[in-house]
VMD Tcl script that draws the C-alpha trace (Angstrom):
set ca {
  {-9.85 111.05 46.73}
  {-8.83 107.89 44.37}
  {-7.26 106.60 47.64}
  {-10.67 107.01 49.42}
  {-12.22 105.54 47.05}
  {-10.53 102.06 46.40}
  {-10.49 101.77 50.62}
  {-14.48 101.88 50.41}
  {-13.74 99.29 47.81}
  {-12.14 96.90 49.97}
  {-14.63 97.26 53.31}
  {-17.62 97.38 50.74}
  {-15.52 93.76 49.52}
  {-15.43 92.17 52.87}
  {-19.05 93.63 54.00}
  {-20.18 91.53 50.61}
  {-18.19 88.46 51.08}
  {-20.58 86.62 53.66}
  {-23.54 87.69 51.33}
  {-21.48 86.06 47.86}
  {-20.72 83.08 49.89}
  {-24.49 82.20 50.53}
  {-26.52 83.41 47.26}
  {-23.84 83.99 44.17}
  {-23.33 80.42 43.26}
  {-27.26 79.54 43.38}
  {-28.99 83.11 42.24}
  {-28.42 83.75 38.54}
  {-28.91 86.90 36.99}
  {-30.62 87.29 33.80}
  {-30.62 90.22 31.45}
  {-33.28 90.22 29.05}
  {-33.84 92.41 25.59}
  {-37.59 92.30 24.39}
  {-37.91 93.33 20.59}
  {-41.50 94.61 20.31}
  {-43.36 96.00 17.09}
  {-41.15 99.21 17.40}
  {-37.11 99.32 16.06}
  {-36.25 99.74 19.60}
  {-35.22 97.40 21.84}
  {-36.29 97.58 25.68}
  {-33.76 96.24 28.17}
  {-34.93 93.89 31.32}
  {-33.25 93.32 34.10}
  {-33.74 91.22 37.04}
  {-30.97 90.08 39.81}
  {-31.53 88.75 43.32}
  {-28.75 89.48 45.39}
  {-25.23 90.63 44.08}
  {-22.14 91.19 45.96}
  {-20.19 94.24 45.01}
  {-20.93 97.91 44.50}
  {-20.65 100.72 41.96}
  {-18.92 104.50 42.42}
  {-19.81 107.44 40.55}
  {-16.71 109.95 40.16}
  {-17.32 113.30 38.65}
  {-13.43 114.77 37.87}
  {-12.65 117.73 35.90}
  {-12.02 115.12 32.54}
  {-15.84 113.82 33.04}
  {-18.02 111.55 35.21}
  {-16.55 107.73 35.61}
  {-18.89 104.83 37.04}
  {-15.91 102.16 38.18}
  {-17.98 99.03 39.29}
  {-16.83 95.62 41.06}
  {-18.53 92.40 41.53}
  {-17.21 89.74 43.65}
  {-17.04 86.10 41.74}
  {-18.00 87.80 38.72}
  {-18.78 84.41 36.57}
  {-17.40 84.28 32.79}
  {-19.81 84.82 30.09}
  {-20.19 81.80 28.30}
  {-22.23 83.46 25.47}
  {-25.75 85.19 24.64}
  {-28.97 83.39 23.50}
  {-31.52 84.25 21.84}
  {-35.29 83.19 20.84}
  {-38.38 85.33 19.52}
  {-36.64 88.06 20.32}
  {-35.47 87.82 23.75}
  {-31.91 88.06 24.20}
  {-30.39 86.22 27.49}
  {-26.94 87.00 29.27}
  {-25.13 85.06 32.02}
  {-23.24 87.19 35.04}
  {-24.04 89.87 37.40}
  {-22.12 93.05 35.52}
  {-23.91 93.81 32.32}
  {-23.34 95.93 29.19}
  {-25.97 98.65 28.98}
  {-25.64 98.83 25.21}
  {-28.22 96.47 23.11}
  {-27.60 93.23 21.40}
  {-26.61 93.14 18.03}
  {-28.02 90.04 16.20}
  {-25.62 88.86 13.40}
  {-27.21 86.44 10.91}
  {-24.43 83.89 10.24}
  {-22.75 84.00 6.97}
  {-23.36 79.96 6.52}
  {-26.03 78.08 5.39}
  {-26.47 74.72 6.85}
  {-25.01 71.95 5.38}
  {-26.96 68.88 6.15}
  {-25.09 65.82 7.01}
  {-25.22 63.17 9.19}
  {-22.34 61.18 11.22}
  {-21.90 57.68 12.52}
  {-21.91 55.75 14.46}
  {-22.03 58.27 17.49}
  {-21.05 57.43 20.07}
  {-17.18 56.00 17.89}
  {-14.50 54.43 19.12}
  {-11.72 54.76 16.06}
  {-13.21 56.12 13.18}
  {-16.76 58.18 12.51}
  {-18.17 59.00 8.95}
  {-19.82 62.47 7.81}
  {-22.65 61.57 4.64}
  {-23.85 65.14 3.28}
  {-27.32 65.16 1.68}
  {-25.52 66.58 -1.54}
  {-21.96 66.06 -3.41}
  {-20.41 68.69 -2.17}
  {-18.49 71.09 -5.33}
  {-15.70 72.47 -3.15}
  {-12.85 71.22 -0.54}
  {-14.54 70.28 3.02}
  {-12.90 71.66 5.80}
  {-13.50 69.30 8.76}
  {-12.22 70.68 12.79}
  {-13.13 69.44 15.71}
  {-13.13 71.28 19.55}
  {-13.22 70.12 23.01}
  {-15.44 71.24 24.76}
  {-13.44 74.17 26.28}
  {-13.39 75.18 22.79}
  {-9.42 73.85 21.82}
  {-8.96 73.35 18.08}
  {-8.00 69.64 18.54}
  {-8.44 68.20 14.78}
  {-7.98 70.05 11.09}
  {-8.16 68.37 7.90}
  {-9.23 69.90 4.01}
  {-10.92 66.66 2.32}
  {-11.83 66.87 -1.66}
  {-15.00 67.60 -2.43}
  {-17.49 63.90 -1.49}
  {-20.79 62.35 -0.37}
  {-18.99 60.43 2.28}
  {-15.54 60.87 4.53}
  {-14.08 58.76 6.81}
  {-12.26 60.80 9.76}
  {-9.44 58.51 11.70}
  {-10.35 59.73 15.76}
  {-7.26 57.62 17.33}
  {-5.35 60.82 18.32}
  {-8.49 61.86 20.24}
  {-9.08 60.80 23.89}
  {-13.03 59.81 25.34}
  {-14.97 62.65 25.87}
  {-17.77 64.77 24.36}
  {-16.47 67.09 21.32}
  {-17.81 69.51 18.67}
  {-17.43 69.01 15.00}
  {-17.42 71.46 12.60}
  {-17.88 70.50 8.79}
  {-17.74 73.94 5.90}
  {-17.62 73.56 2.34}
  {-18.81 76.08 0.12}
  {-20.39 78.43 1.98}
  {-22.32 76.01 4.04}
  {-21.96 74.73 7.64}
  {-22.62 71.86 9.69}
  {-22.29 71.77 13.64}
  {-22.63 68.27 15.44}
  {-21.57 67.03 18.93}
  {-19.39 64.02 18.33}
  {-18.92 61.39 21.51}
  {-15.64 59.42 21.34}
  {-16.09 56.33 23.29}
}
mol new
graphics top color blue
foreach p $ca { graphics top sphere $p radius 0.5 }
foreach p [lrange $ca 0 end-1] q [lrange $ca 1 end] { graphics top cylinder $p $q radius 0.2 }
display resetview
């Protein structure tokens, strides 16, 4: 039967491949949550064309749904905004979205010059009373730069170990977060 089953797999694979070709790379698929007046959360979902199918398999140990997608793209994250939740790819979870509240406040800072060439400064709004952890990420998301500073208004960071490109800086100290993209020229 299992045999059976992952041969419909492979014709159902090649039946689909003309049909990816054409409409994956240009048709998104977007999963929506609505959060009305109620504690429950109603799930939308909308897709114009998908390549790949789904099985049902009911064995003596339970029922299985095995599902395939062909160019399945990578989830690159979930947004969110008055209470609509947003996913990217074709194969979707059917449980709901769990909204975490982030366990930082914002730190509020500012850094120049942006675009830099050698060296970029951070100013916080406030002295800040504990060590400032500074790390900065391609964009891919590579820890490229790590350094604790002592607590400060203003620090200097040296950016001749990075190449050009677009990066993200990260900035914590006590509790308290700031996020900037940083351009290095």
């Amino acid at each position: 039967m299992l045999e059976t089953f992952f041969k419909m797999i492979i014709e159902n694979c090649l039946r689909h491949i003309v049909l990816f070709i054409i409409i994956a790379w240009f048709v998104p698929t977007v999963q929506a949550q609505d959060k009305s007046n109620t504690s429950t959360y109603r799930i939308i979902r909308s897709n114009i064309g998908v390549g790949g199918s789904s099985k049902t398999i009911q064995t003596s140990k339970g029922k299985y749904t095995i599902s395939q997608s062909i160019g399945q793209s990578s989830v690159i994250g979930t947004s969110s905004s008055n209470g609509y939740y947003l996913r990217q790819g074709f194969q979707q979870p059917h449980k709901s979205v769990k909204v975490v509240k982030s366990i930082y406040n914002a730190l509020k800072a500012t850094v120049y010059p942006n675009p830099a060439d050698y060296n970029v400064h951070i100013s916080f709004d406030e002295v800040t009373s504990k060590n400032i952890t500074v790390k900065i990420f391609d964009i891919a998301g590579k820890l490229l730069y790590f350094k604790d500073f002592p607590p400060s208004k203003k620090i200097q960071l040296d950016l001749t170990n990075l190449s050009s490109g677009s990066y993200v800086l990260k900035a914590i100290s006590n509790g308290k977060l700031f996020n900037s993209k940083l351009i290095k020229i």
